[in-house]
KEMIKE-182616 format. One record per residue: residue in one letter; x, z, y of N, C-alpha, C in turn. Coordinates in steps of 0.2 Angstrom, whole numbers, padded with zeros to 4 digits, always signed. Layout:
% residues N
AXZYXZYXZY/...
% end
This chain:
% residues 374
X-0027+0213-0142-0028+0220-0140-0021+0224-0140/X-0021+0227-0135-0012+0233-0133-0016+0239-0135/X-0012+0244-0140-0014+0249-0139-0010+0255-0138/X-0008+0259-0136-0006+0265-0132-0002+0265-0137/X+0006+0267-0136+0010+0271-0142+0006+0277-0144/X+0006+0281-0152+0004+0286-0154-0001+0287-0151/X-0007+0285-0154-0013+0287-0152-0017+0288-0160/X-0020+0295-0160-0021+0300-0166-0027+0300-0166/X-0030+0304-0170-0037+0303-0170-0036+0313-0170/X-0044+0316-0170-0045+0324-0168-0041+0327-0174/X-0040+0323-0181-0039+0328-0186-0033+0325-0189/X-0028+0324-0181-0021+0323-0182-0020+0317-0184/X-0023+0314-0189-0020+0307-0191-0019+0299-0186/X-0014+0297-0188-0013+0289-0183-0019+0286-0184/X-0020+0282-0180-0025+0278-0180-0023+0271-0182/X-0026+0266-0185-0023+0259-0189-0025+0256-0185/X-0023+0249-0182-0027+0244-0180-0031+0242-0183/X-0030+0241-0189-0036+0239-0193-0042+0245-0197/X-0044+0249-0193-0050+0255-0194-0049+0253-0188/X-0051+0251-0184-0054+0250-0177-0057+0242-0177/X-0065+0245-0174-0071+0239-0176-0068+0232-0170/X-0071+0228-0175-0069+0223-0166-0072+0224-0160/X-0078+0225-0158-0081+0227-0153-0073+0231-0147/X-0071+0236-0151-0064+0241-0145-0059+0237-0146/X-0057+0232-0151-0051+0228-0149-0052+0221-0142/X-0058+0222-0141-0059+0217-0135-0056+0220-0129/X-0055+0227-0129-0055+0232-0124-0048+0231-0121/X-0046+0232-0115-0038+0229-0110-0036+0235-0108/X-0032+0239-0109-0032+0246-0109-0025+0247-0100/X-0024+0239-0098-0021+0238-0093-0024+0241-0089/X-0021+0243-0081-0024+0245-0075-0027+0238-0071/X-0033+0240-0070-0035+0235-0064-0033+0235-0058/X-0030+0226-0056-0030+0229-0050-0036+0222-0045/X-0035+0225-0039-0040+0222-0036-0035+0217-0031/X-0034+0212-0031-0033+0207-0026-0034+0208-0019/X-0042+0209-0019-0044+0207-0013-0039+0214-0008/X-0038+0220-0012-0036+0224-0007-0030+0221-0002/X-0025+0216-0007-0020+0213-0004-0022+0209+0002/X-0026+0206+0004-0028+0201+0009-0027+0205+0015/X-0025+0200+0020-0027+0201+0027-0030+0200+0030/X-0037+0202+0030-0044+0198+0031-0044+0196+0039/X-0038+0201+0044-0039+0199+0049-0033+0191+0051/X-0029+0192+0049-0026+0186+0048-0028+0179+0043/X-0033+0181+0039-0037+0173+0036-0044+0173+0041/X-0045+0178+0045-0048+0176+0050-0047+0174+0055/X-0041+0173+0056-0036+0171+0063-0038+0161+0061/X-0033+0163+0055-0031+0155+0051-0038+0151+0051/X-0043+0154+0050-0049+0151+0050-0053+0148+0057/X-0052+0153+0062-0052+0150+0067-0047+0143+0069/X-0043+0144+0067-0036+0141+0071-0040+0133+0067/X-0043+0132+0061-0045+0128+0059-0051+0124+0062/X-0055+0128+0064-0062+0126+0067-0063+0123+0075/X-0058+0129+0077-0054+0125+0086-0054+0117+0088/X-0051+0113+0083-0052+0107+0087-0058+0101+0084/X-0061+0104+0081-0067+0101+0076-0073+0099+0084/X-0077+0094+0083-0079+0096+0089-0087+0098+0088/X-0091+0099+0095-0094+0105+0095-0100+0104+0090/X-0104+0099+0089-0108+0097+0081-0106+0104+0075/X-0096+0102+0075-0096+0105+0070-0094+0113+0069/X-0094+0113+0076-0093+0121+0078-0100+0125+0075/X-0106+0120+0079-0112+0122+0079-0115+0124+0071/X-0111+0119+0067-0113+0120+0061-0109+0125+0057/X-0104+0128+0059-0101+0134+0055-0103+0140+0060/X-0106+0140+0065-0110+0146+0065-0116+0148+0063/X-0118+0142+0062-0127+0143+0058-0125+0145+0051/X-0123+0144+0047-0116+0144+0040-0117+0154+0041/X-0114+0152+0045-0111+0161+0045-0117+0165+0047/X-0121+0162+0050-0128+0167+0053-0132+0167+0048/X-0133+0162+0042-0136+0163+0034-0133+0168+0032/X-0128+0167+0030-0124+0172+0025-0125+0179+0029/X-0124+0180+0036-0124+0188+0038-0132+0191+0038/X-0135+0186+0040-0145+0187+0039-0150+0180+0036/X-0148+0185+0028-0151+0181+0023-0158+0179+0026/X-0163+0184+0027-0169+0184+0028-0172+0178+0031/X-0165+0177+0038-0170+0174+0042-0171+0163+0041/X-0173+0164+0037-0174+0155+0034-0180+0154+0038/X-0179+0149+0041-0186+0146+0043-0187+0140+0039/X-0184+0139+0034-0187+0130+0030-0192+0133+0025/X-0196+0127+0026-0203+0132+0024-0203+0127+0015/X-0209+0128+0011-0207+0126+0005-0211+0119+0005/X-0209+0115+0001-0212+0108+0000-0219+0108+0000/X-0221+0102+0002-0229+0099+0004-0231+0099-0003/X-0237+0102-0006-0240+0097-0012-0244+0093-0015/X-0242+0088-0016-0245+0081-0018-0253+0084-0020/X-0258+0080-0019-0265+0081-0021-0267+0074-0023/X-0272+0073-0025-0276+0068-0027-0271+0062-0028/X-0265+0060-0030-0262+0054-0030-0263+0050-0036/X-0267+0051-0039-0271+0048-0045-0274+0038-0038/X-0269+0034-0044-0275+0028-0042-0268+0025-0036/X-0264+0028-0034-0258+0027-0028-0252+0022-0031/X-0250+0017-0025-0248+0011-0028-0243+0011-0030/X-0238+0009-0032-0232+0008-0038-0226+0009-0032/X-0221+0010-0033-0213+0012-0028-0213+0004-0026/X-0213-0002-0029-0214-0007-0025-0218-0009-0021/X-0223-0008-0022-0230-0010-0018-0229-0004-0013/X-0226+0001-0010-0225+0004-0007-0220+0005+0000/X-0215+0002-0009-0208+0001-0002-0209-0005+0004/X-0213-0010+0000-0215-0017+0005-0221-0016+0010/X-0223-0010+0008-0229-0010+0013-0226-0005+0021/X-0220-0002+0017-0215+0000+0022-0211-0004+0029/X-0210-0010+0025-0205-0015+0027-0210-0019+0031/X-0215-0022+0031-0219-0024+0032-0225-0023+0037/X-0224-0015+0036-0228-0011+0045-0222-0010+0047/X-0216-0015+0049-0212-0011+0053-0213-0012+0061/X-0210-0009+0065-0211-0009+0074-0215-0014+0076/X-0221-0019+0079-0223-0024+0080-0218-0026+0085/X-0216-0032+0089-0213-0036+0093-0215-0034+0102/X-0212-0034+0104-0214-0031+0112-0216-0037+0115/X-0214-0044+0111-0216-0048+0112-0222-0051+0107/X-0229-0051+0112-0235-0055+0107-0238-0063+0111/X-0237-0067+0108-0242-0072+0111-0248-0070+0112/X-0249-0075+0118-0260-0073+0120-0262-0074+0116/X-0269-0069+0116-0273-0070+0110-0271-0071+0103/X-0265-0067+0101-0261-0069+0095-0259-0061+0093/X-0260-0058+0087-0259-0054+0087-0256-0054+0076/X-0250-0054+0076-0247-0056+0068-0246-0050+0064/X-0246-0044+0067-0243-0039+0066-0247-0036+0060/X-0247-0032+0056-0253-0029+0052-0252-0025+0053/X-0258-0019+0054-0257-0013+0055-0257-0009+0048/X-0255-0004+0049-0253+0002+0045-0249+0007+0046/X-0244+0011+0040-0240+0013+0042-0233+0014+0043/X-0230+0018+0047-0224+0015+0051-0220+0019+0046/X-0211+0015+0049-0205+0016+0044-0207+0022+0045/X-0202+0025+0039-0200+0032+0039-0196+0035+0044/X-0196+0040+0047-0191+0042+0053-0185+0042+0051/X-0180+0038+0050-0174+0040+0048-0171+0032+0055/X-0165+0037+0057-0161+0035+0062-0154+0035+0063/X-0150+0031+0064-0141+0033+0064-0140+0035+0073/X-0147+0038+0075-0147+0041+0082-0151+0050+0078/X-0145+0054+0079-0148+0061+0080-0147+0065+0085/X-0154+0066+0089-0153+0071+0094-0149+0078+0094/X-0149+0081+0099-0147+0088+0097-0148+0094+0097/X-0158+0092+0097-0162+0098+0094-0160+0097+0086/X-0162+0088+0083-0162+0088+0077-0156+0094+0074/X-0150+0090+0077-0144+0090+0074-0144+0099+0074/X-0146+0105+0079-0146+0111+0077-0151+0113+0072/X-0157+0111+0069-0162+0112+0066-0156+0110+0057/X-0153+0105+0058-0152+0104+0051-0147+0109+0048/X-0151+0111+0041-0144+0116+0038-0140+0112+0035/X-0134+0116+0032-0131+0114+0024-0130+0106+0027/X-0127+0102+0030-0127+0094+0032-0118+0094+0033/X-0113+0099+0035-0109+0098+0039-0104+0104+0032/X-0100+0100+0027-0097+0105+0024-0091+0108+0027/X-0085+0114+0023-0082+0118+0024-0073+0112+0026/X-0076+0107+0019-0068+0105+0018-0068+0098+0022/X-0068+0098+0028-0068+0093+0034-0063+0087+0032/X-0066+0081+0031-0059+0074+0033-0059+0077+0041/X-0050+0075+0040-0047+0075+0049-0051+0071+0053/X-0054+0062+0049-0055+0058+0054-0062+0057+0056/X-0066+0060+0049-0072+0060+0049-0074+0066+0050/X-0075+0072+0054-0076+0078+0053-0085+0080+0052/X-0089+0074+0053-0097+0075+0053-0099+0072+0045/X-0095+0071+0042-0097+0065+0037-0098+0072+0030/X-0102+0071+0026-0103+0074+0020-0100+0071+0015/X-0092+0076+0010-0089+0073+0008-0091+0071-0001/X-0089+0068-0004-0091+0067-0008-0088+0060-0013/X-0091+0058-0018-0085+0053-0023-0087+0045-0018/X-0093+0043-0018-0095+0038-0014-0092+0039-0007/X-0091+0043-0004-0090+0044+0002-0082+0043+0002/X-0079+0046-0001-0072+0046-0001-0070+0039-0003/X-0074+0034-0006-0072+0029-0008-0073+0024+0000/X-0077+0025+0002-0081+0020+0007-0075+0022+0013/X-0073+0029+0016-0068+0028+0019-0062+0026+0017/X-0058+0028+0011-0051+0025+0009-0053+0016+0011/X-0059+0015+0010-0061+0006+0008-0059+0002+0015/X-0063+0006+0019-0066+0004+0027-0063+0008+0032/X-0058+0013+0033-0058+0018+0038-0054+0013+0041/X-0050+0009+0040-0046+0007+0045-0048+0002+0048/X-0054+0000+0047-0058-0008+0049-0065-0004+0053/X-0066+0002+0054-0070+0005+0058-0066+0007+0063/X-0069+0005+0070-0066+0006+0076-0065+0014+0077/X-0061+0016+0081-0059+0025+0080-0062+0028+0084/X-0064+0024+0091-0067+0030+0094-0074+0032+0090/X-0077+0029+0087-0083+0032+0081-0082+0037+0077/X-0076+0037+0075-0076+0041+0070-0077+0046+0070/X-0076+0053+0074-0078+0059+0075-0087+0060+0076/X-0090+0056+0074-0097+0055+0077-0101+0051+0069/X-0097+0050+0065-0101+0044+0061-0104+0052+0055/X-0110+0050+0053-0112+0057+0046-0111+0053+0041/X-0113+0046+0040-0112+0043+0036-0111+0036+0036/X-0107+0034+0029-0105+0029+0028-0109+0025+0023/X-0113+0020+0023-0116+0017+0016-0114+0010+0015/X-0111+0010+0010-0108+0003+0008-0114+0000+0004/X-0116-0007+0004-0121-0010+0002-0119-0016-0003/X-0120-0017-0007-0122-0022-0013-0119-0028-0009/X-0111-0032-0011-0110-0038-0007-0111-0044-0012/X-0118-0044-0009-0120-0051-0014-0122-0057-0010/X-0121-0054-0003-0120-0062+0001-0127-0060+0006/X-0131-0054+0003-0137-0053+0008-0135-0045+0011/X-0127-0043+0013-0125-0036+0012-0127-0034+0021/X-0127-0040+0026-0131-0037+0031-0138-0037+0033/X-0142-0038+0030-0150-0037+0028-0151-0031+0026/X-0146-0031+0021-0145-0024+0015-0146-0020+0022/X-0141-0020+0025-0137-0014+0028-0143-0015+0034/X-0145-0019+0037-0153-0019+0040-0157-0014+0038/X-0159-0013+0032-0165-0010+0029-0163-0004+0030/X-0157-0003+0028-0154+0005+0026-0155+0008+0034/X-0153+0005+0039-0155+0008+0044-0162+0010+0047/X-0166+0005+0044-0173+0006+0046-0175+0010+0043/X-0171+0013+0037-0174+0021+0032-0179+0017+0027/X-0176+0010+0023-0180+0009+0017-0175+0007+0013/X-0173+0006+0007-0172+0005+0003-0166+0000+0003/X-0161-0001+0002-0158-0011+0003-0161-0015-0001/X-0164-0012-0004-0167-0020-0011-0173-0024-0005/X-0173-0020+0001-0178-0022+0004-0178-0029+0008/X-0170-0029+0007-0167-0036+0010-0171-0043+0013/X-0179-0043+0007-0178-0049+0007-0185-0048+0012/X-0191-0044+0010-0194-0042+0016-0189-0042+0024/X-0185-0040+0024-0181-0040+0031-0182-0047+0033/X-0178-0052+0028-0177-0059+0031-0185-0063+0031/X-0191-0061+0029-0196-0065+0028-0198-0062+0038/X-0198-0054+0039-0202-0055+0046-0196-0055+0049/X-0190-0056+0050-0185-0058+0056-0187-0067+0054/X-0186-0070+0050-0190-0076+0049-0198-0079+0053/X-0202-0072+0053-0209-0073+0057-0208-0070+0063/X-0203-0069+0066-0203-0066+0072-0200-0073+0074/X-0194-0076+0074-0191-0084+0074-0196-0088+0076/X-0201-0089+0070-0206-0095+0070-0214-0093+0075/X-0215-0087+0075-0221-0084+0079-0218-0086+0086/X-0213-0083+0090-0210-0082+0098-0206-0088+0097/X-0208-0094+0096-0202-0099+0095-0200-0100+0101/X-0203-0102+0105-0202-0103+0113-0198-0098+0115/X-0198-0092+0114-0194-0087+0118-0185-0088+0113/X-0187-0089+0108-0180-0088+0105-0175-0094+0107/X-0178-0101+0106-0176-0107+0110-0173-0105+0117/X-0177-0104+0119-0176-0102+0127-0168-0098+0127/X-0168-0092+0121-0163-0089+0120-0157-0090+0120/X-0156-0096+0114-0150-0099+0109-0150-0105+0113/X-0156-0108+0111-0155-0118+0113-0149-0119+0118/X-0150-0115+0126-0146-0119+0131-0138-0117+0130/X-0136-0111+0125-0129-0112+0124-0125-0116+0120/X-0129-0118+0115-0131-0121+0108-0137-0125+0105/X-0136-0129+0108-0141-0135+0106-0144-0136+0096/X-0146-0134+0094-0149-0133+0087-0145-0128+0086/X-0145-0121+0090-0142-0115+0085-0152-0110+0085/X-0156-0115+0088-0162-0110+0086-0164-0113+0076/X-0163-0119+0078-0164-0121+0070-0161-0119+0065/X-0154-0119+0067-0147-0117+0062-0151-0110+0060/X-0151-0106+0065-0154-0099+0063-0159-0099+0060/X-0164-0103+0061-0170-0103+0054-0169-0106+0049/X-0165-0108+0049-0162-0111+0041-0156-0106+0037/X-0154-0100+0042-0149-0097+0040-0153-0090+0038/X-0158-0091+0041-0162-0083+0036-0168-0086+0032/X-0169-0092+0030-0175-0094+0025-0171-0096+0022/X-0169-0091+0016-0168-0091+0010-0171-0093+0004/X-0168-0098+0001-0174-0103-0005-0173-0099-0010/X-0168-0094-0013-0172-0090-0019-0174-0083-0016/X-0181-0084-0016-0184-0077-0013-0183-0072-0017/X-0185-0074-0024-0186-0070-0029-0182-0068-0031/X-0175-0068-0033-0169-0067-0035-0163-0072-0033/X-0156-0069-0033-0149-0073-0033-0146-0073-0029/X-0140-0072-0026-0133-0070-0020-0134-0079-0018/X-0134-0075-0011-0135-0078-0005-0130-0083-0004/X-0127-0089-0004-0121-0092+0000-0120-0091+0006/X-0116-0093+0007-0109-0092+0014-0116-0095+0021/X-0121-0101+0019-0125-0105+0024-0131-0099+0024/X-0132-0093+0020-0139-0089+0021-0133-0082+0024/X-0128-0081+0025-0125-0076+0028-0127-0074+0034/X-0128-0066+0035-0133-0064+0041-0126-0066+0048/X-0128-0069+0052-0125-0069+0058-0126-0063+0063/X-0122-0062+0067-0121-0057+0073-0117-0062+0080/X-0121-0062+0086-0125-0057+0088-0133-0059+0086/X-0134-0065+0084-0140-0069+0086-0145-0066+0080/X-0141-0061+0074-0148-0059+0071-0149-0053+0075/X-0145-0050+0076-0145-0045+0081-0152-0044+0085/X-0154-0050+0090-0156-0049+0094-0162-0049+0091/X-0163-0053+0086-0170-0053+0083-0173-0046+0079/X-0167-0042+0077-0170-0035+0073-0171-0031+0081/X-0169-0032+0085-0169-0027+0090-0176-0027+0093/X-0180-0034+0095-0185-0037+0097-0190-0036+0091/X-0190-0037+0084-0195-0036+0080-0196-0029+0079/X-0191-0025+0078-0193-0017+0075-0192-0014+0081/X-0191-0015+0088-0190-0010+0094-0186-0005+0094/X-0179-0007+0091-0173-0003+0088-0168-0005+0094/X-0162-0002+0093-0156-0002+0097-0149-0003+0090/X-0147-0009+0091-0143-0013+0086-0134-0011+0089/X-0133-0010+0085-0125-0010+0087-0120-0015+0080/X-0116-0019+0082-0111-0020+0079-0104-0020+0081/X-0102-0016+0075-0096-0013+0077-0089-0016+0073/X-0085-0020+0076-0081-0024+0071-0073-0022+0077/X-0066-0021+0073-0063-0019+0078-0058-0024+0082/X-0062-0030+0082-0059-0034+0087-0065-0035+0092/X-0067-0031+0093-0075-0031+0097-0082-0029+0095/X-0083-0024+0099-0091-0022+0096-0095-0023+0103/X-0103-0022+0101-0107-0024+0106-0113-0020+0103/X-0117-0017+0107-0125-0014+0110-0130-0021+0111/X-0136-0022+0106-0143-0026+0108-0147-0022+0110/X-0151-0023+0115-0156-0019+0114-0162-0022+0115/X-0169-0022+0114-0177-0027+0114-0174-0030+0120/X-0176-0037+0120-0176-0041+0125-0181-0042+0130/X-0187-0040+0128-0193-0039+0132-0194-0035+0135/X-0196-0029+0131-0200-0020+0134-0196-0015+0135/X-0197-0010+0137-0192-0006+0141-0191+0002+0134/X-0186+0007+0136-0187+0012+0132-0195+0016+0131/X-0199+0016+0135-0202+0019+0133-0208+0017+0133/X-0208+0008+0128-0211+0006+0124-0211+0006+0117/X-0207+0010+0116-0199+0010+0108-0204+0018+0107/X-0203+0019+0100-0203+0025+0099-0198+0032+0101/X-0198+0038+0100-0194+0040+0104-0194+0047+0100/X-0185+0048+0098-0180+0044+0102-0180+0037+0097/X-0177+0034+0100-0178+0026+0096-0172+0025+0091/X-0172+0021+0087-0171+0018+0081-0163+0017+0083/X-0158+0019+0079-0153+0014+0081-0150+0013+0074/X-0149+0007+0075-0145+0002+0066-0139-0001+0068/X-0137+0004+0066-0128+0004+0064-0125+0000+0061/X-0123-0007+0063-0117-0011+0056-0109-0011+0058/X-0105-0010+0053-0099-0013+0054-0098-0017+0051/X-0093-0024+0053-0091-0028+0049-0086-0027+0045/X-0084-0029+0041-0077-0029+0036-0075-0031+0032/X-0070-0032+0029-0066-0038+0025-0069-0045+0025/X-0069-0047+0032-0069-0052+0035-0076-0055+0033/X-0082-0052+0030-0086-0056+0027-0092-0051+0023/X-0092-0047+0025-0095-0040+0022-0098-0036+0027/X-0106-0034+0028-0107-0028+0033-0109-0021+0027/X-0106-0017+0031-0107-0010+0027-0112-0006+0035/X-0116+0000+0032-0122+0004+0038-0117+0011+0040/X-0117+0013+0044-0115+0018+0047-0120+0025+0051/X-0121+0031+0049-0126+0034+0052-0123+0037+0058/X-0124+0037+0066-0120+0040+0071-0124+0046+0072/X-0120+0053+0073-0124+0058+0077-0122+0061+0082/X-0125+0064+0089-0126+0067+0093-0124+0062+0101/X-0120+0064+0104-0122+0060+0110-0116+0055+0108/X-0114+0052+0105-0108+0045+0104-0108+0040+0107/X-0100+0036+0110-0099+0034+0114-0102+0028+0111/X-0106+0022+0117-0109+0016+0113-0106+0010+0118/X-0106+0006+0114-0103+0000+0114-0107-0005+0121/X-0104-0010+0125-0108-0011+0131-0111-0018+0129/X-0118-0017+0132-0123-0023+0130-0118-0030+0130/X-0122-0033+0123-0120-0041+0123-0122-0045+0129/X-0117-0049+0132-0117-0052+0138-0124-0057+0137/X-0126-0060+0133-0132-0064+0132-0138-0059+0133/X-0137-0053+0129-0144-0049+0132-0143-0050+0139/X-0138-0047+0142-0139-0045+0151-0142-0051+0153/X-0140-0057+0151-0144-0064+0154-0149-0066+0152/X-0154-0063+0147-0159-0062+0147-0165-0059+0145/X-0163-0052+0148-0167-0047+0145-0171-0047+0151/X-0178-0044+0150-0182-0043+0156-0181-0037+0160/X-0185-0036+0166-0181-0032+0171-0185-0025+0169/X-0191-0025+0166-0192-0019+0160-0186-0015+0155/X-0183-0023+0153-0175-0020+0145-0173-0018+0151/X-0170-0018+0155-0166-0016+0158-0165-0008+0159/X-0173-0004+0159-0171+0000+0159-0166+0004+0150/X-0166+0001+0147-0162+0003+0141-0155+0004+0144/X-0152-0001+0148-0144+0000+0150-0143+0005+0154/X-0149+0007+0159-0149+0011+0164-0148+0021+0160/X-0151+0018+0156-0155+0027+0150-0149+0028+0148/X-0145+0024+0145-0138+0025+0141-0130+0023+0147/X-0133+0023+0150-0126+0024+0154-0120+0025+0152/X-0121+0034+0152-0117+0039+0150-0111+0036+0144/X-0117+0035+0139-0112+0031+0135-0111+0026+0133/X-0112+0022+0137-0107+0014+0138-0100+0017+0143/X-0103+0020+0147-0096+0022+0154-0092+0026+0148/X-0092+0031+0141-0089+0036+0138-0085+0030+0134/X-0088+0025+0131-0085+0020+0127-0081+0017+0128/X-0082+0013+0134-0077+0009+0140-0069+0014+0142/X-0073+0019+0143-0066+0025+0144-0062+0025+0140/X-0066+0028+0133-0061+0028+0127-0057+0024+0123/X-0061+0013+0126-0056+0010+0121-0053+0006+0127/X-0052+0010+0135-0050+0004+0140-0041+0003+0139/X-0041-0001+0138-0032-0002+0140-0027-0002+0147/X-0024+0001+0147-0022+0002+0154-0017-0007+0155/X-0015-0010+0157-0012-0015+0159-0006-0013+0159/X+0001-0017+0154+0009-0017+0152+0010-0017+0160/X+0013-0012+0164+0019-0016+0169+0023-0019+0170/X+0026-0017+0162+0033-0019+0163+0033-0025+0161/X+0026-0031+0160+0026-0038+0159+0025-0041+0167/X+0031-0046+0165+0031-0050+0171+0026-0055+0171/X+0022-0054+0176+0018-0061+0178+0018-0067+0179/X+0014-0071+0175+0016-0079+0175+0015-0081+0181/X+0017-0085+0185+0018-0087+0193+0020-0095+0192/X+0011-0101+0191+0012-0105+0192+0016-0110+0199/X+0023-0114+0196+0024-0117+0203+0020-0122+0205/X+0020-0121+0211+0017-0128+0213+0018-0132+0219/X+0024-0131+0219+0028-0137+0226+0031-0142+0223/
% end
């Protein structure tokens, strides 16, 4: 505590530090002063625009909505949580989660008189496609302290790890578009993992993945034959040997149960009536169901996002808003019915936006090799 030189009490006498209670020695007898008066609220509001300018419009969208809470509190439309009733007697988070896994999308393809599918209830709606009703409906999703590269992504310690880890093994024209990154457990079933995550369950759910991409294999055998066989004479086999996995119950996969691309590809797209992308930066590609059209799929439809990386690893990626997409694998074009077709038709836009983004223009100043032949 500072006290005043010469300060007396009424009946003349100085006053001791020590006759004064601690309670007033807390007291700061310095002038306040106010900071904030110092600011140029109009110049940190310049500088704050000058920040927000090349962000693109998702995240524009998202620091207005920001600023519309804070200026009117009142107006919250998020209503308050469902309340659980009666959940007495309800099955365990295992029995649950597989019951998830297991009523996934039925196959647009069914045998006559053959119908394998169970009925129940369907995945959870979760999607690495978000419209752009959703994407204005969401609050609080889009922070203030933007990665330059990632400007949609929610920052955080897992997050920050995943891009130091992977940024530069994910293709770039995605990058302004990705929300998130989820790196999965590499224990050899890391693209099943990263399957499940994108269907909105769990990864442990890995092993339900491979038992119905395994019954989807052996139910449509004929069609999947017909698929693989005439490029590759035993790759329908190989592939059933490469997703029946002999420890069901526990233990990492070898190098021979490793999820392949495109050919598992084509099977998640066909079983769950989803839109697959694999994104690897020597070449990505778009699957889409090989039999029924978009508006056999849910809608908007399902897309599951992988990238590959460290030559051996898939990690899931969540895309949002209108993102540039990758151009169908040339096997689907050769064999999708004239139904899938309308998928390439609906998404145009964004195969043409992606083609633009990673086309290379041709070196001129490389001379042309000019066989002789006289």
């Amino acid at each position: 505590m500072i006290l005043p030189p010469n300060l007396f009490s009424s009946t003349g006498q100085q006053i001791r530090i020590t006759h004064i209670d601690v309670f007033w020695k807390k007291l700061d007898f310095k002038p306040a002063r106010n900071n904030i008066e110092d600011i140029d609220v109009d110049a940190e509001f310049e500088k704050l625009k000058q920040q927000i300018d090349p962000t693109p419009p998702q995240v524009k969208r998202s620091f207005f909505e920001k600023f519309q809470q804070i200026l009117n509190p009142g107006n919250n439309n998020k209503k308050p949580p469902a309340v659980l009733k009666k959940t007495r007697g309800r099955p365990t988070l295992k029995t649950q989660e597989e019951r998830k896994v297991e009523t996934a999308r039925k196959s647009s393809y069914i045998p006559s008189e053959e119908t394998w599918v169970e009925a129940s209830d369907d995945l959870p709606r979760h999607s690495s496609y978000i419209s752009p009703e959703d994407s204005r409906r969401e609050k609080n999703t889009k922070p203030l302290n933007l990665h330059p590269d990632f400007p949609m992504i929610k920052l955080g310690p897992k997050t920050d790890i995943a891009i130091r880890n992977y940024a530069s093994q994910i293709p770039k024209v995605i990058h302004p578009y990705i929300v998130r990154i989820k790196d999965v457990k590499p224990d050899g079933h890391c693209g099943f993992r990263s399957v499940a995550v994108g269907l909105g369950v769990k990864q442990n759910s890995y092993l339900m993945i491979r038992k119905q991409l395994l019954k989807e294999l052996r139910m449509n055998e004929s069609l999947w034959r017909q698929v693989f066989d005439p490029e590759n004479i035993g790759h329908y086999d190989a592939l059933v040997t490469r997703i029946d996995f002999k420890g069901w119950e526990v233990g990492r996969a070898g190098i021979e149960n490793y999820m392949t691309m495109p050919e598992t590809g084509f099977l998640i797209a066909q079983r769950y009536g989803v839109i697959v992308h694999t994104f690897d930066i020597r070449g990505s590609d778009t699957i889409f169901p090989l039999l029924g059209g978009p508006n056999e799929a849910e809608q908007p439809p399902l897309v599951v996002a992988i990238v590959f990386v460290d030559k051996g690893h898939f990690i899931h990626v969540d895309l949002g808003g209108c993102y540039p997409m990758p151009p169908p694998n040339l096997l689907w074009r050769a064999n999708r019915t004239e139904r899938a077709a309308a998928w390439h038709t609906l998404y145009m836009d964004q195969i043409n936006a992606y083609e633009m983004l990673t086309y290379r223009p041709p070196d001129l100043n490389v001379t042309p090799y000019v066989h002789d032949v006289s």
